[in-house]
C-alpha positions as a Markdown table, in Angstrom:
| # | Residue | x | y | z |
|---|---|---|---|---|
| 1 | Unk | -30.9 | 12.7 | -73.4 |
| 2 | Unk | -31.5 | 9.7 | -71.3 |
| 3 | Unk | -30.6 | 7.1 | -74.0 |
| 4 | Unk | -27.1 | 8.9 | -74.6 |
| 5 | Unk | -26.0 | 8.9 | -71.1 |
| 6 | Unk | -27.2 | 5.1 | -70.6 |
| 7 | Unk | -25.0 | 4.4 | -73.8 |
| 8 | Unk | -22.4 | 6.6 | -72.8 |
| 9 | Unk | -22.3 | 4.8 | -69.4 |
| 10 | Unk | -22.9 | 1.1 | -70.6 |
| 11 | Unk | -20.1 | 2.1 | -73.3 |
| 12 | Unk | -17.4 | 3.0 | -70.9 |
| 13 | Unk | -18.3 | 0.3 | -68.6 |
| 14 | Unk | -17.8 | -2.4 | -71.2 |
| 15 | Unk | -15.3 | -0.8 | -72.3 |
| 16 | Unk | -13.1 | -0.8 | -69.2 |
| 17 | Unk | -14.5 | -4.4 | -68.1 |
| 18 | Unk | -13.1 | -6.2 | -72.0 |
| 19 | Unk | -9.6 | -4.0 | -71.4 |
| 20 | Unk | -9.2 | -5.3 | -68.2 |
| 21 | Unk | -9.9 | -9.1 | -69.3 |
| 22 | Unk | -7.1 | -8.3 | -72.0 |
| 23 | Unk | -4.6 | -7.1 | -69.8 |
| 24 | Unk | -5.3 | -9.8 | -67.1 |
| 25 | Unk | -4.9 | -12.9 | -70.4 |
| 26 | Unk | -1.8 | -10.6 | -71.6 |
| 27 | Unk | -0.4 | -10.8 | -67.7 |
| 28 | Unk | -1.5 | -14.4 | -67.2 |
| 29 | Unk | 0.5 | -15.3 | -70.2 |
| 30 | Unk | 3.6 | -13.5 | -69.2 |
| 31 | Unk | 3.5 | -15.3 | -66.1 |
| 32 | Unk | 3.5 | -19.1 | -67.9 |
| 33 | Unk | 5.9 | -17.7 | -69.7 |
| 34 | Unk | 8.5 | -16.9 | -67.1 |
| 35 | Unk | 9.7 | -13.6 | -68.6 |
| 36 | Unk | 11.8 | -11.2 | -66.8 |
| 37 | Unk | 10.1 | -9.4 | -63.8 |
| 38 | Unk | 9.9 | -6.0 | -63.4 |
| 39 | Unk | 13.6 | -4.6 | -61.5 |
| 40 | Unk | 11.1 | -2.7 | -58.8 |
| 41 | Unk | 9.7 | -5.6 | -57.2 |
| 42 | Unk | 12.4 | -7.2 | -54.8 |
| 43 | Unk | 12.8 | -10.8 | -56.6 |
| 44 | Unk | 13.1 | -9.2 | -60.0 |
| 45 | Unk | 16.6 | -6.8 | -58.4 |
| 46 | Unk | 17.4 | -10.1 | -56.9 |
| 47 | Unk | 17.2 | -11.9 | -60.2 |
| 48 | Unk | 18.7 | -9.0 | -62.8 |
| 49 | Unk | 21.6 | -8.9 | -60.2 |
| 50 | Unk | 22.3 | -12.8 | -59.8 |
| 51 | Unk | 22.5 | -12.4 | -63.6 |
| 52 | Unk | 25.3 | -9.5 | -63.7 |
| 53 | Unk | 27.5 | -11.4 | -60.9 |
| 54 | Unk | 27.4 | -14.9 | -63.0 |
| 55 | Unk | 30.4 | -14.1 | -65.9 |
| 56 | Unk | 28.7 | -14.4 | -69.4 |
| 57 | Unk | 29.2 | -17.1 | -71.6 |
């Protein structure tokens, strides 16, 4: 019983620990990137409305 709960435990530890790591390289990335932002942070409204003022090409 003791073993299954430590490996349960350890498992979902690791677990959450390597998907973080992921999702912080996947983020980091995106960042270098310069993507769009996301439209609730304040620069991103900024930036999605600058581009809807400028006439399109």
């Amino acid at each position: 019983m003791d073993f299954g709960l430590g490996l349960l435990t350890f498992g979902t530890l690791g677990f959450v620990a390597v998907f973080g790591y992921i999702n912080a390289r996947e983020t980091e990335k995106r960042r270098k990137q310069g993507g769009p932002k996301s439209a609730l942070s304040r620069d991103g409204a900024l930036e999605r409305l600058a581009r809807m003022q400028t006439p399109a090409e």
